[in-house]
N, C-alpha and C positions, 0 to 999 in steps of 0.2 A: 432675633427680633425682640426690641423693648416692650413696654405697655401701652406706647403711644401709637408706634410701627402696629401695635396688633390692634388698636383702636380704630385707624384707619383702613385696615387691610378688611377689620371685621365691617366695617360700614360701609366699604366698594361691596361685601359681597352680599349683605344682606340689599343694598339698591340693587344689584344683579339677581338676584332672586325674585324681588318684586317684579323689575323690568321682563323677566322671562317670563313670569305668568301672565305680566299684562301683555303683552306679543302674542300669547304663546299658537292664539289661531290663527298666525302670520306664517307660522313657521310649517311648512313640511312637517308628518310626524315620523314617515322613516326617513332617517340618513343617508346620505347619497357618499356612503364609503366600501370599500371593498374587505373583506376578512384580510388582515396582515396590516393595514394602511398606518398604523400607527407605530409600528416596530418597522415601516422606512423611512420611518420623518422624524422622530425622537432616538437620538443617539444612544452608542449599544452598552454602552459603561454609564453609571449615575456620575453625577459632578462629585469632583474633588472639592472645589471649594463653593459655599456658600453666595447663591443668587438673590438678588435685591426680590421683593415681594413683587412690588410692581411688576418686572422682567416674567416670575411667576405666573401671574394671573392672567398677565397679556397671553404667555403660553395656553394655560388654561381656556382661554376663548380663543383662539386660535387653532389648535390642534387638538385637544378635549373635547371640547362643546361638538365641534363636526360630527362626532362619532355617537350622539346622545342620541335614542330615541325619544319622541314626547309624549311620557306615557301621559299626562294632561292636558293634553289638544281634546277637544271634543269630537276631534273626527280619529281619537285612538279607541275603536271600539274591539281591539285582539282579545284582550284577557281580561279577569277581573280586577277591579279596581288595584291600584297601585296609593292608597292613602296617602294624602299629606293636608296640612293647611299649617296657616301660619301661627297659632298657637302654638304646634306641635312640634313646629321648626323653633321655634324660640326653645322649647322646652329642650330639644335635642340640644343648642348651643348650652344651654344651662347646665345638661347633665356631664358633655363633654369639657365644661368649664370648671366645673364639679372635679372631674378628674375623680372617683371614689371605686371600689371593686365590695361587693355587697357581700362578702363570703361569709360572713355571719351576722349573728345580731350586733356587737359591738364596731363592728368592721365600719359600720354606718346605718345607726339604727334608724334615720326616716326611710332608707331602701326598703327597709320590709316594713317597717311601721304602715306607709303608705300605699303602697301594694296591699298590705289586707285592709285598705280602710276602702281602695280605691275598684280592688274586686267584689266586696260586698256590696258597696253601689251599684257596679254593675251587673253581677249576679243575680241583685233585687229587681233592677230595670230590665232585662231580660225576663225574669217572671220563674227563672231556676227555682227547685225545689229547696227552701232553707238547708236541706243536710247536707247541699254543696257548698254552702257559706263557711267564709272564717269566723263567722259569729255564729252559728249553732251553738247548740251544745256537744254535739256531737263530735267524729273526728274528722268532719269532711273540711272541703276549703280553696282555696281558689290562690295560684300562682301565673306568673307572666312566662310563657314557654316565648323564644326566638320565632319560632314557625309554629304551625300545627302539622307539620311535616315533623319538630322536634316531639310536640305531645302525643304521634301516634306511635312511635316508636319509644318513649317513658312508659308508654302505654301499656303498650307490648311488653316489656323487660320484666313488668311490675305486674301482668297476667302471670307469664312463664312462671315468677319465680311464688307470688302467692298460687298455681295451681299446685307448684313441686309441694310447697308446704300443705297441704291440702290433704294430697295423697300419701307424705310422709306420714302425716300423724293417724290415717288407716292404715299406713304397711310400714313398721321402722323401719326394717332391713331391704324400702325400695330402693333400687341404682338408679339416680339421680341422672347420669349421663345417659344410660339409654331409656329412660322417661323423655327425658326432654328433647330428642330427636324423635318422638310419636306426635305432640304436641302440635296443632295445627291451628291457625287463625283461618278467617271468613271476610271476604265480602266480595260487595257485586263488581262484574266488570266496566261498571262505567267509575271508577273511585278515578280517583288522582293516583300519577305515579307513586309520587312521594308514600300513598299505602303500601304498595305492591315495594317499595324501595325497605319499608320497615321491617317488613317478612326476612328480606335479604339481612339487612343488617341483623336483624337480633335473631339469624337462624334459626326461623321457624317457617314451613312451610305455609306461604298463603296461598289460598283458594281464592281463583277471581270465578264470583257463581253467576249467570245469567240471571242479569236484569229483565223486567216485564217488557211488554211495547211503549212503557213512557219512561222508563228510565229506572225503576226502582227494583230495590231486591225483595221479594213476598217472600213468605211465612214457609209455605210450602215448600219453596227451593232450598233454604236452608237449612227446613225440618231432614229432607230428603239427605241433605250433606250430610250432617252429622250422623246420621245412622248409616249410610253408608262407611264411612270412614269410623265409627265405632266398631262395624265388621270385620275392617281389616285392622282393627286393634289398636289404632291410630286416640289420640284424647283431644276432643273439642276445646280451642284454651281462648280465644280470644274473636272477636266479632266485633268487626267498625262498619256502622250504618254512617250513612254520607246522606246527611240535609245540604242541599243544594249542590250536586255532582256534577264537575267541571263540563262537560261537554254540554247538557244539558238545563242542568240545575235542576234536578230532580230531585227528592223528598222520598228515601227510605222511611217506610211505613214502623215507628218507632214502637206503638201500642201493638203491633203484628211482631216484632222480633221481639220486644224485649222479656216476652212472658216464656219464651222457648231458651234464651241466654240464662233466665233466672235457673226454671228445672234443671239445665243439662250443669250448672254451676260453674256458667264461662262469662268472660269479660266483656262487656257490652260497652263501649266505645262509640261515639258522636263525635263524628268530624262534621261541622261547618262552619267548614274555614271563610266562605264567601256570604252564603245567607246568613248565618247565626245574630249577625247584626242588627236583618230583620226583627228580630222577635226583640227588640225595642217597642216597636211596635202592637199592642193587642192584636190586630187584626189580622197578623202572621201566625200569632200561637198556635194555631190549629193544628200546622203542620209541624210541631213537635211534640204531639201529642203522644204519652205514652215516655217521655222524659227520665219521668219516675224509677224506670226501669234501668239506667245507664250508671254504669259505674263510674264514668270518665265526659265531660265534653268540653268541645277546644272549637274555639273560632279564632280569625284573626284578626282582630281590631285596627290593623295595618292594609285592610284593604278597605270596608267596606265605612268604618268610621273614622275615617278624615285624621288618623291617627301614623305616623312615618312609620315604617320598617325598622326596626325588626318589635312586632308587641302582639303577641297570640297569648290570649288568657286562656287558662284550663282551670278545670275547674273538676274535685273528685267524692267520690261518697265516703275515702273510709283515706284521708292521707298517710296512716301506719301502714297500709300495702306500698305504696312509693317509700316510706323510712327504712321499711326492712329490706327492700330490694336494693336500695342505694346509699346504705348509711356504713360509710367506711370512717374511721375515727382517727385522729392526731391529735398530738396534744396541742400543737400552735393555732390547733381550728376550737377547743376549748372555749365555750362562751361563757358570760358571766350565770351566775345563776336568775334564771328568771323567773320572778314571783306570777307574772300572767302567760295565761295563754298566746302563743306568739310561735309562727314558724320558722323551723332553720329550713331554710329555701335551698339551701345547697343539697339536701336529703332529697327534694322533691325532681329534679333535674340532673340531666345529664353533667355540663361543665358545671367548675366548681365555683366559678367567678360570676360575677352577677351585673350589669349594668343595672342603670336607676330607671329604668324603663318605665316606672309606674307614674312619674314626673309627667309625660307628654299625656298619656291617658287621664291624668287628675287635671292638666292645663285643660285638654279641649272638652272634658264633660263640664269645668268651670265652665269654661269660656262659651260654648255653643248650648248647654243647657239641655236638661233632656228632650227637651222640645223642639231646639233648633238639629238635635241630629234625627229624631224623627222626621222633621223636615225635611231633613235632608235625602233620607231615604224615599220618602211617601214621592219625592220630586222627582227620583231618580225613575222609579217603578213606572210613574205617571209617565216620562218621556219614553219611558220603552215602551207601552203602551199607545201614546202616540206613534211613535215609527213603526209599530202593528200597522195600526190604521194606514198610516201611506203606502204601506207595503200592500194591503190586500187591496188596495184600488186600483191596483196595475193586476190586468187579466194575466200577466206573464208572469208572475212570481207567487210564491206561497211561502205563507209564514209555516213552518212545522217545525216543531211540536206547536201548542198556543206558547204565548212568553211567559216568563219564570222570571219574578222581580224585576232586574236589571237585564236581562236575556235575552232575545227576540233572537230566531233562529228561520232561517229562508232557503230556500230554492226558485231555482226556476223551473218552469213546468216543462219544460223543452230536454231536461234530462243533466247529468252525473257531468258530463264533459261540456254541456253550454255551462253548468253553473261552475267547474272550475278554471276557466276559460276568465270566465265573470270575474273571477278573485283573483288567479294570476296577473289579468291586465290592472286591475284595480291598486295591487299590490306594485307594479310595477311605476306605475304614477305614484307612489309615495303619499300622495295628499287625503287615506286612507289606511286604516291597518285592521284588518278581520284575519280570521282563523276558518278552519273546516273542521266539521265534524263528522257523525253519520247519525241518523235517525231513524230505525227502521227498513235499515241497509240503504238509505240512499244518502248521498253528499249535501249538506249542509254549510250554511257561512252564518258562523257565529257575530253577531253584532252586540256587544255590551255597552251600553251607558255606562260608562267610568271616572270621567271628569266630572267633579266638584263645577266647571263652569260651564258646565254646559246645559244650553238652552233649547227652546222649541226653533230657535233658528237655527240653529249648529244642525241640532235632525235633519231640518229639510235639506241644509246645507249639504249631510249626507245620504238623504237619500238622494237627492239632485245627481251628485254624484253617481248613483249605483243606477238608478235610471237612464242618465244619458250613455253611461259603458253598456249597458243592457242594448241600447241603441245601438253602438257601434260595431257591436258583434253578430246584431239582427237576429235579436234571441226575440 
């Protein structure tokens, strides 16, 4: 393909991107394909020789597109948002046109130039304590993780091995390998897998501990862990509180855990991966309250701020715990010498290669403004909020818990198997996409406001929907 061939093929697909969002509430949001459908229709060998673009793309909307879900219809309310907007889409074409791998400073110095110019921005607007800044004085700082599925588990890696040195320099002669099978992390059972996945990977036993009746983990359950597990000789290494927890979106009490993390001198960890966006917002700070306390926290800017996949910022108090834990040397990785304070990003993460990821997060804070993404949330919240209200005016249904930002959570009053009755038929019309939960041991259908375009009409649109199925099951 020449630079003419790619001028056009890039212009068919950025009008195909347009044209999809402007559709996109025309379209079905689940797919009407079966598991395997695509490994009987595309042949079992790749081509030998080279296919025209055009012939391409036709394929692409033909047999690709079928199998899409639309995680941007306003009637996809399953999970939490799925970020994008068209800033952020330019900026991904730019980075991939860029074609660069950030593995050090000199490698491509606006890769990390811009990343610490573009986490201090946000760090600030967030309202984080300065000693998570790349501009303190201090050693803290703020880098782009893939996921916060990746920052809980850097997380982890960078507890274990600062508690090993901990305890080294009270006992020289401790054995390192049977330390570090005592070492146990914390949190509640309403966390995301992706927690419970990090224990596995960096072989450390996690504790999933009983959450309250609204979803959060207290003081006292996890006072209770740790001294249990202190008796059977086990060492407290690591604790991740979860602002806004997937099932629910519940708010781990931060000023209640983090004064008990400090004494026992373990890793206090903030996941919010979905709310953390909030706290753009003043009027959200409340619920992270006690901040102060956290060694580590990570959101992903990939869901909830109109920002594409893959961009979770983290952000740490002391980043010489992530250097010593991950800083393996070559000479081909050798940077120049640098007269300023400046991060090698490859010390802070797991892979060693870095995408420019800070491009699309510098494009939409230009472009939308702090103002236009508090807008964008305060609007999000308000529509949940409304689909409250329609929900509690039908004597058959209940909202439980109350809603959580973007969150509204239901039943119907008729019981477990009318309400997933409710959801399987709903699900099975396609023109709708929810989840289940539990709240209090009963069944729940999670409903998130997660499109960027969606309206006070798109709501009724969905509730219309869950109303008249409610009707035809004679709940």
């Amino acid at each position: 393909m020449d630079s003419q061939q790619f001028r056009e093929f890039g212009k068919l697909a950025i009008d195909f991107v347009a044209d999809f969002y402007d559709s996109v509430r025309e379209r079905d949001v689940l797919p009407s394909v079966e598991p395997g459908y695509l490994s009987r229709i595309l042949p079992e060998e790749a081509p030998e020789e080279p296919q025209d673009w055009k012939k391409v793309f036709e394929d692409f909307k033909e047999k690709i597109l079928p199998g899409v879900t639309a995680w941007h219809s306003p009637q996809f309310h399953g999970y939490f948002p799925c970020g994008t907007s068209f800033p952020s889409i330019v900026a991904s074409l730019l980075t991939d046109g860029l074609g660069m791998v950030g593995v050090t400073w000199i490698a491509s110095p606006v890769c990390t130039e811009l990343e610490v110019v573009t986490l201090n921005w946000l760090g600030k607007l967030l309202g984080l304590p300065e000693e998570f800044l790349n501009c303190s004085p201090g050693p803290g700082g703020g880098v782009i993780q893939g996921s916060a599925s990746e920052a809980v588990l850097v997380c982890l890696l960078a507890a274990k091995d600062k508690t090993i040195r901990r305890l080294k320099a009270l006992n020289e002669d401790l054995d390192e390998d049977q330390t570090k099978i005592k070492l146990v992390a914390y949190t509640s059972d309403q966390c995301n897998s992706a927690i419970e996945k990090s224990g596995v990977l960096g072989s450390m036993k996690m504790r999933l501990l009983k959450a309250d009746h609204l979803g959060r983990l207290r003081a006292q359950t996890l006072t209770e862990a740790f001294e249990e597990d202190k008796r059977k000789g086990l060492i407290p290494c690591y604790v991740v509180a979860t602002l806004g927890t997937t099932g629910l979106c519940a708010f781990d009490p931060l000023e209640e855990l983090g004064p008990i993390c400090e004494t026992e001198n373990v890793w206090l960890h903030v996941d919010a991966a979905y709310a953390g966006a909030a706290f753009l917002c003043p009027e959200y700070r409340y619920l992270m309250e006690g901040i102060s306390y956290a060694d580590s926290f990570s959101f992903n800017a990939h869901k909830w701020l109109l920002v594409n996949l893959a961009c979770s910022p983290m952000w740490v108090k002391d980043s010489l715990d992530l250097i010593k834990a991950f800083d393996v040397q070559r000479i081909y990785l050798n940077d120049i010498n640098l007269k300023v304070k400046i991060p090698d990003y490859r010390h802070w993460q797991l892979p060693l290669g870095r995408r420019f990821r800070a491009l699309k997060l510098w494009m939409v804070m230009k472009t939308y403004g702090a103002s236009g993404l508090k807008k964008h949330i305060r609007n999000q919240v308000n529509l949940a909020q409304y689909f409250a209200k329609l929900v509690r005016s039908d004597e058959r249904f209940l909202v439980d818990p109350e809603p959580s930002m973007g969150l509204v959570c239901i039943r119907l009053v008729g019981g477990d198997e009318l309400t997933r009755t409710l959801l399987n038929n709903l699900l099975e019309k396609k023109k709708l996409f929810m989840v289940a939960a539990f709240s209090k041991g009963r069944l729940i259908i999670r409903i998130v406001i997660g499109s960027q375009f969606t309206t006070h009409s798109d709501v009724e649109v969905t509730w219309k929907l869950i109303r008249d199925e409610a009707d035809n099951i004679g709940a």
